[in-house]
C-alpha positions in Angstrom: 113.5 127.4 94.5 114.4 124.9 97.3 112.7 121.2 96.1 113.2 118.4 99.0 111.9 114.9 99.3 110.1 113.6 102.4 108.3 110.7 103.0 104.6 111.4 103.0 103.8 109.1 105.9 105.3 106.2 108.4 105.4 103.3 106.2 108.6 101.7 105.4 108.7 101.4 101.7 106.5 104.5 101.6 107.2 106.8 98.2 108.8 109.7 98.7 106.8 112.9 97.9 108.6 116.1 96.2 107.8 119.4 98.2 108.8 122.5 97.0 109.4 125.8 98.3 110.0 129.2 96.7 112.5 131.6 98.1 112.2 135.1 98.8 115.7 136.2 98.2 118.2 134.3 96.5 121.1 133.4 97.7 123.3 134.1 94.5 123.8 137.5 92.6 127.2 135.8 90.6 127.1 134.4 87.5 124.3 131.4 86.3 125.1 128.4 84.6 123.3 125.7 82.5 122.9 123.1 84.5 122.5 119.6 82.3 118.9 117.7 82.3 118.9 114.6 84.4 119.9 111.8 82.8 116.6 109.3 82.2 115.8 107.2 85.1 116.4 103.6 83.9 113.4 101.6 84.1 112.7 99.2 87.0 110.9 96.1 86.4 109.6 96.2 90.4 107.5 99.5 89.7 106.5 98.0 86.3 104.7 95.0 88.5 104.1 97.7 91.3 101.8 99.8 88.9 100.6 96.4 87.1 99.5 95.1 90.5 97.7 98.5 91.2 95.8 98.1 87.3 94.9 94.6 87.7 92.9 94.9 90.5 91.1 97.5 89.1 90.2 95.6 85.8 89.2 92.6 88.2 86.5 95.2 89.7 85.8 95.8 86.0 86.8 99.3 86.5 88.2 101.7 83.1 91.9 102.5 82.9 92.6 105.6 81.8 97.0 104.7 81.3 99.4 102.9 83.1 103.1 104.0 83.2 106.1 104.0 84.9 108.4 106.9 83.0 108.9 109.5 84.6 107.4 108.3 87.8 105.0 105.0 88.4 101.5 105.9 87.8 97.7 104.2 87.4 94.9 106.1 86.4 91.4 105.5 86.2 88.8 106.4 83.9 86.1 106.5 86.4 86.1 106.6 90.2 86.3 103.1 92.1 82.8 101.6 93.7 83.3 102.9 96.8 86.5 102.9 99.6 86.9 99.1 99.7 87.8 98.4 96.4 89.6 102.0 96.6 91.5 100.4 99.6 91.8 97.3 97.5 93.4 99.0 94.4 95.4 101.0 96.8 97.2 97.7 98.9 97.7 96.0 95.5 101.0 97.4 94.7 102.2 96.9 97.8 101.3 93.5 98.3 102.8 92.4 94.8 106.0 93.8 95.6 105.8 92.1 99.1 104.6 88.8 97.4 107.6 88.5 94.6 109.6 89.6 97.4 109.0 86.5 99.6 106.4 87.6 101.8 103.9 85.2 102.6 100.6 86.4 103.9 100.4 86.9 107.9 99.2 90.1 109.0 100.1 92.1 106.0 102.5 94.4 105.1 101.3 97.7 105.9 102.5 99.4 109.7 99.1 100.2 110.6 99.8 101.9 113.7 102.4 103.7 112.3 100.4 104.7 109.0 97.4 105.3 110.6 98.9 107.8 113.5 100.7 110.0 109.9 97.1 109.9 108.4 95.0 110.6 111.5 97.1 113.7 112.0 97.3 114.8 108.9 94.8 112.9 106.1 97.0 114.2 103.1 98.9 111.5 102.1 99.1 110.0 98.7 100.9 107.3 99.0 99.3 103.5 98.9 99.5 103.0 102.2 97.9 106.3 103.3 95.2 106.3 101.2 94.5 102.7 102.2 94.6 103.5 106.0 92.6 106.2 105.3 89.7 105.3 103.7 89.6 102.3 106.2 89.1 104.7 109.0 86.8 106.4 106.9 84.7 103.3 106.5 85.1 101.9 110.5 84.5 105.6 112.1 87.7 107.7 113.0 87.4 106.2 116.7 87.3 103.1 115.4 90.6 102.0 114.9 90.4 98.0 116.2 87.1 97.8 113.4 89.6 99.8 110.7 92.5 97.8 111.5 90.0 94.6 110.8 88.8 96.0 107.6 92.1 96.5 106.1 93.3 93.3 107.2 90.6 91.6 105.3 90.8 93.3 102.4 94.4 92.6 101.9 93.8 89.2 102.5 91.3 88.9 99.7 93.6 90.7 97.5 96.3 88.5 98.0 94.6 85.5 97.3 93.4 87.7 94.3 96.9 88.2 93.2 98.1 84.9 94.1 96.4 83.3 91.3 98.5 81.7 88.2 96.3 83.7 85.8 96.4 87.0 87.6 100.1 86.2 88.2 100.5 85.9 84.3 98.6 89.0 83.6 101.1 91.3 86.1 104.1 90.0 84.1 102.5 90.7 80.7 101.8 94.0 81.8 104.5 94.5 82.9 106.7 93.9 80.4 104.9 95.6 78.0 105.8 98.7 80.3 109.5 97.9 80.3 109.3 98.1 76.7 107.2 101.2 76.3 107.0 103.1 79.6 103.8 104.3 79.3 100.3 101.9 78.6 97.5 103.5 77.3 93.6 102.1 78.9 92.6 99.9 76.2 96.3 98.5 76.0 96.1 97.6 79.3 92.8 96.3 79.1 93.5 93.8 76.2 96.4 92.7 77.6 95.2 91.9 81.2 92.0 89.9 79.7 93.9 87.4 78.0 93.9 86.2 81.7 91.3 87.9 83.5 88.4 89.0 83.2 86.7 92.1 83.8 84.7 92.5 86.9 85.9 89.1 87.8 87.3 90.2 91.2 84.8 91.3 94.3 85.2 92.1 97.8 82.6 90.4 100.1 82.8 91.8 103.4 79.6 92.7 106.0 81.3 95.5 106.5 81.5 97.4 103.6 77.7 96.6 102.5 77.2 100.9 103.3 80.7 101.6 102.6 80.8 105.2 101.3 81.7 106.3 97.7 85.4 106.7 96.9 86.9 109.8 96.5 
């Protein structure tokens, strides 16, 4: 079995994606060894905010966490699907925009390549990563030949989301979260819940945008 890492689409920081491929014939007929476990990945406190940038956003839209986590991989899941493709797109750029914002980004045009994203997605609409399923369901929403109304629509949304994020309480609820995922890995729903609401509260956080006043169900 042959398992590679590509990157799923054009985006710079985009995660990498493990593909794997089963061989007909194998190349060795010697002798097998046992080959070790990896060692645990150490835990990174930049995913931890990563995937408590992703969950906050959600709880602002007073959507239900399933878990957050960062062992083995970073990871947000939801109870129930988001409202529609905005606040998926929302929920999607958070992550991104955190680790943009604690990196010393300040808010111009955003951080996500869109003509480089958007050319992966359009040929290929399977990307998981934030930035493909962002681009995505922005096209989605604008019309596939639509791309200066898409490119407007993500742009917009990320802005909102920044200034989101850029609060002091939302800023305090990312760090708690994210240290109680240093310390434990994995978060379950109502963990993350309680902990987010000492600071904000659910449904707190909406998109308004005469755009996305039709803007189709998420999926």
């Amino acid at each position: 079995m042959d398992l590679e890492y590509r990157f799923c689409c054009g985006a710079p920081d985009a995660v990498l994606a493990l593909s794997e491929t089963q061989m007909e014939q194998p190349l060795w007929n010697g002798p097998t060894v046992d080959v070790p476990p990896p060692q645990t990945i150490p835990r990174n406190v930049e995913l931890a905010e990563h995937e408590s940038g992703h969950a906050v956003v959600a709880h602002g839209f007073g959507l239900t966490i399933e878990k957050v986590r960062i062992d083995p991989v970073g990871m947000h899941s939801l109870v129930e699907a988001s409202a529609n493709l905005a606040t998926g797109i929302a929920i999607s750029v958070a992550g991104p925009l955190i680790d943009a914002l604690r990196g010393g980004w300040r808010a111009r045009t955003g951080t996500l390549d869109f003509e480089i994203v958007s050319r992966r997605v359009l040929a290929c609409w399977a990307g998981q990563c934030d930035h493909c399923k962002a681009v995505r369901a922005a096209v989605v929403i604008a019309g596939s030949d639509q791309r200066a109304s898409a490119f407007r629509i993500l742009r917009r949304i990320e802005r909102q989301v920044v200034a989101f994020l850029g609060k002091p309480e939302v800023d305090a609820a990312v760090n708690d979260l994210a240290a109680a995922l240093m310390s434990a890995g994995t978060v379950s729903g109502e963990q993350a819940h309680a902990i987010l609401s000492r600071h904000v509260l659910p449904g707190s956080f909406t998109l308004t945008m005469k755009e996305l006043e039709n803007a189709r169900p998420y999926s």
